[in-house]
C-alpha positions in Angstrom: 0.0 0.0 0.0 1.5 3.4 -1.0 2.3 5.7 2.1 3.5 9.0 0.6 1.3 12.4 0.2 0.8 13.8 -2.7 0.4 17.3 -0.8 3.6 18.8 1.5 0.3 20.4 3.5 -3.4 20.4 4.1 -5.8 23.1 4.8 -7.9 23.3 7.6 -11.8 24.6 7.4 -12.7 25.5 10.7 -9.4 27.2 11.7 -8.3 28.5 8.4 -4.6 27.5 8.4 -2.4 25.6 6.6 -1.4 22.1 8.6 1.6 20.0 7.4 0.5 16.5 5.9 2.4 14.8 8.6 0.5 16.7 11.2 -2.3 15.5 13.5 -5.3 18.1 12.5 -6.5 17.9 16.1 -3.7 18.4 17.9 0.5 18.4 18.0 0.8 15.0 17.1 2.3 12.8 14.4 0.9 10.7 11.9 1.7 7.3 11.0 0.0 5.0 8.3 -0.3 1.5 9.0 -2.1 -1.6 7.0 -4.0 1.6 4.8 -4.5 3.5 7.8 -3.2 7.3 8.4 -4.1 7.9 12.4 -2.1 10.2 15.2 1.0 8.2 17.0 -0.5 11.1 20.2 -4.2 11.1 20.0 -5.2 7.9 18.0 -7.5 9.8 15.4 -7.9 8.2 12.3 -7.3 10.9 9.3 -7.7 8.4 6.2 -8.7 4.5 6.1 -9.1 2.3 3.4 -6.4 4.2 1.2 -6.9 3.5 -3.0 -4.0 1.4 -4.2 -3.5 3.0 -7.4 0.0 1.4 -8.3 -1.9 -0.8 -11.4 -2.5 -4.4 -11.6 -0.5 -6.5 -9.9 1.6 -8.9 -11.8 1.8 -12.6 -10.8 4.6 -13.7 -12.6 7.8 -12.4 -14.0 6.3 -11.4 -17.4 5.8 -7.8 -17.1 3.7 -8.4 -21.0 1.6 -11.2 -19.2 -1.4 -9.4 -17.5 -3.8 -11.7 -16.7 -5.8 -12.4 -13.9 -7.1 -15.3 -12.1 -10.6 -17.1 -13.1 -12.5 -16.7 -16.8 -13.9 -13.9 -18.2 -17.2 -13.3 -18.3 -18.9 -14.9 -21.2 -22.7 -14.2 -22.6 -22.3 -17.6 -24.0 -23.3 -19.5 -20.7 -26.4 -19.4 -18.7 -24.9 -17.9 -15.5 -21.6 -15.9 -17.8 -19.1 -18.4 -16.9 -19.4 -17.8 -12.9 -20.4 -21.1 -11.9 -18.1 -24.3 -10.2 -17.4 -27.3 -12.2 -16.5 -30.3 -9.9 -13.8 -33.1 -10.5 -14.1 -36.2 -10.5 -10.7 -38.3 -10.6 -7.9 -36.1 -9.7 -7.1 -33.1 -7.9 -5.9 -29.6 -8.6 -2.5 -30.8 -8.9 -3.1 -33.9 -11.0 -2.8 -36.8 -8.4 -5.7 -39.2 -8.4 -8.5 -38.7 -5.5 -9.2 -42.1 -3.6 -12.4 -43.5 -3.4 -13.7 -42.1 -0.5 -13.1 -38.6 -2.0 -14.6 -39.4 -5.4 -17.7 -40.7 -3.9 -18.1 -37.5 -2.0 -17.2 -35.8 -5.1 -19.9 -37.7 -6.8 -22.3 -36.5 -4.1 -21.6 -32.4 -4.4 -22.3 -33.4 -8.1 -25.4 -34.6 -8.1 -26.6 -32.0 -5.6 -24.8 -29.1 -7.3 -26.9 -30.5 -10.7 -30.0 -30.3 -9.0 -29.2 -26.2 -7.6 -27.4 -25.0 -10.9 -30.7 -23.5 -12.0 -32.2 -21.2 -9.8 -35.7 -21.4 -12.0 -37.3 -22.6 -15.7 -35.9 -19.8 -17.3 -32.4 -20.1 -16.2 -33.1 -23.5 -17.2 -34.1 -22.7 -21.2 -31.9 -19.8 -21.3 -29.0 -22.8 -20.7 -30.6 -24.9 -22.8 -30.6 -22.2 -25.8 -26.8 -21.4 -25.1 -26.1 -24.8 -25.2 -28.3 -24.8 -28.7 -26.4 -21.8 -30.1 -22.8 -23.3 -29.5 -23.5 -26.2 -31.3 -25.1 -24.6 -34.6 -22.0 -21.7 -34.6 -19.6 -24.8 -33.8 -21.6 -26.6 -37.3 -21.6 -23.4 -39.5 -17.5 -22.8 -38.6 -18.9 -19.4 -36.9 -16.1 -17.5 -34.8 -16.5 -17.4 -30.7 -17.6 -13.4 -30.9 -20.9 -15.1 -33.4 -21.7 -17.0 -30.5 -21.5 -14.4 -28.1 -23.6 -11.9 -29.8 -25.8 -14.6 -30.9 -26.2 -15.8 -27.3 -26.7 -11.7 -25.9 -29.3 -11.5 -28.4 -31.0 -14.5 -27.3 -30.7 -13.6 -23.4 -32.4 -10.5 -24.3 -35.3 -12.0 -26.4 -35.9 -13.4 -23.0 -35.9 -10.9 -20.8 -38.3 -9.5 -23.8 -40.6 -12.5 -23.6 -40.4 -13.5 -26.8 -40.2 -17.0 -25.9 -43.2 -17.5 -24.4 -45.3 -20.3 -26.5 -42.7 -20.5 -28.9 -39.8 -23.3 -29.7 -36.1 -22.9 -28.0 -34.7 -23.6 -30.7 -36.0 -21.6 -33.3 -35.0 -18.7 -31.6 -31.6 -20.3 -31.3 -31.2 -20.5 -34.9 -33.1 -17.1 -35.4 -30.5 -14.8 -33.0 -27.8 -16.8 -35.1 -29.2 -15.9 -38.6 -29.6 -12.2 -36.7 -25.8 -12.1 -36.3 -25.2 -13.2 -39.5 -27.1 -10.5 -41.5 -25.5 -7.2 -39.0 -22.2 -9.2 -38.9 -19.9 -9.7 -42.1 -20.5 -13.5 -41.3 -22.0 -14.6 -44.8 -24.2 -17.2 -43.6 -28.1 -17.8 -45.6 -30.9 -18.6 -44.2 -30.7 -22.2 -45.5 -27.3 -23.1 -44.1 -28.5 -22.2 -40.5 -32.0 -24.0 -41.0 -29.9 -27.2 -42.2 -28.5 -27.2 -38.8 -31.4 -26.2 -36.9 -33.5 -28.5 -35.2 -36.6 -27.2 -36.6 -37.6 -26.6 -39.8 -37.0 -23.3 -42.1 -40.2 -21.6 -41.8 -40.2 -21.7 -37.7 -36.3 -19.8 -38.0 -37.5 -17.6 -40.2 -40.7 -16.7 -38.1 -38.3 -16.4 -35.3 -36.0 -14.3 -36.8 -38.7 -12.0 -37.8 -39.9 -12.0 -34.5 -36.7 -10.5 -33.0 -35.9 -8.6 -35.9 -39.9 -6.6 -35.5 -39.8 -6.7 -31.6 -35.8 -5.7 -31.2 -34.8 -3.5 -33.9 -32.1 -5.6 -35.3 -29.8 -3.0 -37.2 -29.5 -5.5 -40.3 -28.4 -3.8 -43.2 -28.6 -5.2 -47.0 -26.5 -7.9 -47.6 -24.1 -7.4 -50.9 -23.7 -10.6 -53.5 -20.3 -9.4 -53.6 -19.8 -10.8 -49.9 -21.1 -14.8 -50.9 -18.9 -15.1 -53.7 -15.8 -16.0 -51.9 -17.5 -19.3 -50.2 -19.7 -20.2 -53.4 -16.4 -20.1 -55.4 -14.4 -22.2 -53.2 -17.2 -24.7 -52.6 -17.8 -24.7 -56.7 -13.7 -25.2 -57.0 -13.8 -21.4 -59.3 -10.3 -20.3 -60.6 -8.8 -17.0 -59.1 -9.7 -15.1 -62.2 -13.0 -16.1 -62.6 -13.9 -15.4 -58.6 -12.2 -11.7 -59.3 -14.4 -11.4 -62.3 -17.6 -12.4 -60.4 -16.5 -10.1 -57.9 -16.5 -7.1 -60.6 -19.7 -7.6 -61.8 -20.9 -7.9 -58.6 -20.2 -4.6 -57.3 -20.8 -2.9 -60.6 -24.4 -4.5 -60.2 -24.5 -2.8 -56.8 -23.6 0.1 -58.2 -26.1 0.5 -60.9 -28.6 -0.5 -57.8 -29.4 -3.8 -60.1 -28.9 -6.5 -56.9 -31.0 -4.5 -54.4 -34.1 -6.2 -52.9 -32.8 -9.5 -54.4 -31.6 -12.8 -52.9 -27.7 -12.2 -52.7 -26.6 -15.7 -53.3 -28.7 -15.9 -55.7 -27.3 -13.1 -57.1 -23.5 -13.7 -56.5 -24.5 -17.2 -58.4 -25.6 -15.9 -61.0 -22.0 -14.0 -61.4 -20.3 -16.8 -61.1 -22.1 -18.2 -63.5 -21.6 -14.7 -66.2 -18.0 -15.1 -64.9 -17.7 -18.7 -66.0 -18.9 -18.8 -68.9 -16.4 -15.8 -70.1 -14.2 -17.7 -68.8 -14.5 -20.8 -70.6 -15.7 -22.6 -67.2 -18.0 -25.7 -67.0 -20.5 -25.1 -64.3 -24.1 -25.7 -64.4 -27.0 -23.4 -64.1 -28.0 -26.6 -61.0 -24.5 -27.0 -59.9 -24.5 -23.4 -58.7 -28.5 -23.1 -57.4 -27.6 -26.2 -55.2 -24.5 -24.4 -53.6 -26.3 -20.7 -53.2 -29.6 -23.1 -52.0 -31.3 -21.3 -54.7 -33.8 -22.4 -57.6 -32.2 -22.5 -60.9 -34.2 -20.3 -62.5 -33.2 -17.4 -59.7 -29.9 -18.2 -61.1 -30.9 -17.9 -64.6 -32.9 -14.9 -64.2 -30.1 -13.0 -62.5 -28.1 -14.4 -65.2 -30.3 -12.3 -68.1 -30.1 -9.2 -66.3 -26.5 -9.3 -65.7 -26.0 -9.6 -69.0 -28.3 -7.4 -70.7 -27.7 -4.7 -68.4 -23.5 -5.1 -68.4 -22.8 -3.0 -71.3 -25.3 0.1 -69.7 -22.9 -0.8 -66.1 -19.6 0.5 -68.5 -21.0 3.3 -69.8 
C-alpha cells in the first residue's frame, strides 16, 4: 500500500490555516500509516482509512507483457456468464488421483450441485438455448464473438418475452441468422436451418420476431460478400472469382442487386464469370451451392448480362 502524500500540507476549514501532511489536525501529534491507515501516534484519530491502491494491476509472474488475472472472463455464451463451479471427479488440482472415498463425496456435491445449478425454468431454457447456439455456430464454422452476440441477443429476447409459447430452438437459430445478416458472417438462411432442429419456416418466423420486436440493425446484404465461399465450394479459378467479384459490385452500383436474394445473385455471377471464362459449371450446380432455384440463377443471369454494357458506360 502506498504511504506517501501527494500534498507537502493540508488546509484546515474551521481554523483557516495551513497544517503539514504529517501533522495531526486535532492536535500536535504525528501521523503514522499502517495496513491503509493514516491515524495520530499522540491522539489515536484516524485521518484516512481504506487508502486506493493506485499502483496498477498487480503482476503474478515475472512477465511484465503477461497481465492476466485469475478465473475466466465473463462470457454471454453460458447461462450464469461463466461464474459457476465445475466439480472433478478423478484427480485433484494438482493432478494426483482422489481415492475412493473422496470421489464418492465428489460424486455427491455433483449430483446436488446439478439439482441447484438452475435457480428457476428460465435459467433452465436460457442454458438450454446457449447450449443450442454453441452447437449450430460450432456446425456453421462461426467465430467465438458469433456466439457471443448470438447468445446476448438471445438472453435479451428473453428478458423480452419473446419465448413464451414458442420453440427454444427456433429462436436459437433465429438470433444466429440475426448475427449473420448485422455481422460480415456470410451465412443464408438455409445453411442455418440445415443445422437447426426445426424446420425453415419456424427460423425464419423467429427471426422476424426479433428482428420486429428488437430493432435488429440488419443492413442489405451485398452478392459481392457470398462469392468467396460459393467459389471455393464450386472449385472457381482465381480469375474467374475476381471477375464475379467485378460484376458484382458494378451491379451494386447500378442499384441492379437490391431487394434481391444475394446468393442468388453472387451465383448468377459466377455463372456470367464462367462462362467468359470458358468454365463448366451448371446453371444446377451453382443453385444447389447458393440453395437457390435455378431459374433465380438464370434470371439473375439475363439481367447481368443485358444490363452489363449500360454498367460500362
Amino acid at each position: 500500500m502506498a504511504t506517501t502524500e501527494p500534498y507537502e500540507s493540508d488546509f484546515d476549514e474551521q481554523s483557516g490555516r495551513t497544517i503539514p501532511a504529517e501533522e495531526c489536525p486535532e492536535c500536535d501529534g504525528r501521523l503514522a500509516t499502517d495496513g491503509g491507515e493514516t491515524r495520530c501516534t499522540k491522539c489515536g484519530l484516524v485521518v484516512e482509512a481504506c487508502r486506493l491502491d493506485r499502483r496498477g494491476p498487480r503482476i503474478f509472474d515475472e512477465d511484465e507483457t503477461n497481465r492476466k488475472r485469475t478465473g475466466a472472463p465473463i462470457t454471454e455464451a453460458r447461462h450464469d456468464r461463466g461464474l459457476s463451479t465445475e466439480i472433478g471427479s478423478k484427480i485433484d488440482g494438482q493432478g494426483n488421483e482422489l481415492p475412493g472415498k473422496k470421489r464418492r463425496q465428489l460424486g455427491r456435491l455433483r449430483r446436488e450441485h446439478t439439482r441447484a445449478k438452475w435457480r428457476s425454468k428460465a435459467e433452465r431454457n436460457l442454458a438450454h438455448g446457449c447450449t443450442e447456439i454453441a452447437r449450430m455456430t460450432g456446425a456453421l464454422a462461426l467465430d467465438q464473438d458469433d456466439r457471443e452476440q448470438a447468445s446476448a441477443l438471445f438472453r435479451s429476447a428473453q428478458n423480452k418475452d419473446l419465448l413464451h409459447g414458442r420453440s427454444i430452438e427456433a429462436f436459437a437459430a433465429g438470433a444466429i441468422y440475426a448475427v449473420c445478416r448485422c455481422t460480415n458472417a456470410t451465412r443464408t438462411l438455409g445453411e442455418v436451418a440445415s443445422v437447426a432442429q426445426v424446420d425453415r419456416e419456424r427460423v425464419t418466423n423467429a427471426y422476424d420476431v426479433l428482428n420486429d420486436e428488437l430493432g435488429l440493425p440488419a443492413p442489405p446484404q451485398r452478392p459481392r460478400e457470398f462469392i468467396p465461399s460459393l467459389a471455393s465450394a464450386m472449385d472457381v479459378p482465381t480469375d474467374t472469382e475476381c471477375h464475379a467479384r467485378a460484376l458484382a459490385e458494378r451491379a451494386w452500383r447500378a442499384q441492379e442487386s437490391i431487394g434481391v436474394h444475394p446468393a442468388g445473385f453472387a451465383a448468377a455471377c459466377l455463372a456470367v464469370a464462367c462462362r467468359d471464362h470458358g468454365e463448366d459449371f451448371t446453371q444446377l450446380d451453382l443453385a444447389a451451392a447458393a440453395d437457390v432455384s435455378p431459374a433465380t440463377v438464370r434470371d439473375h443471369r439475363d439481367t447481368i448480362e443485358a444490363e452489363r454494357e449500360a454498367w460500362d458506360r
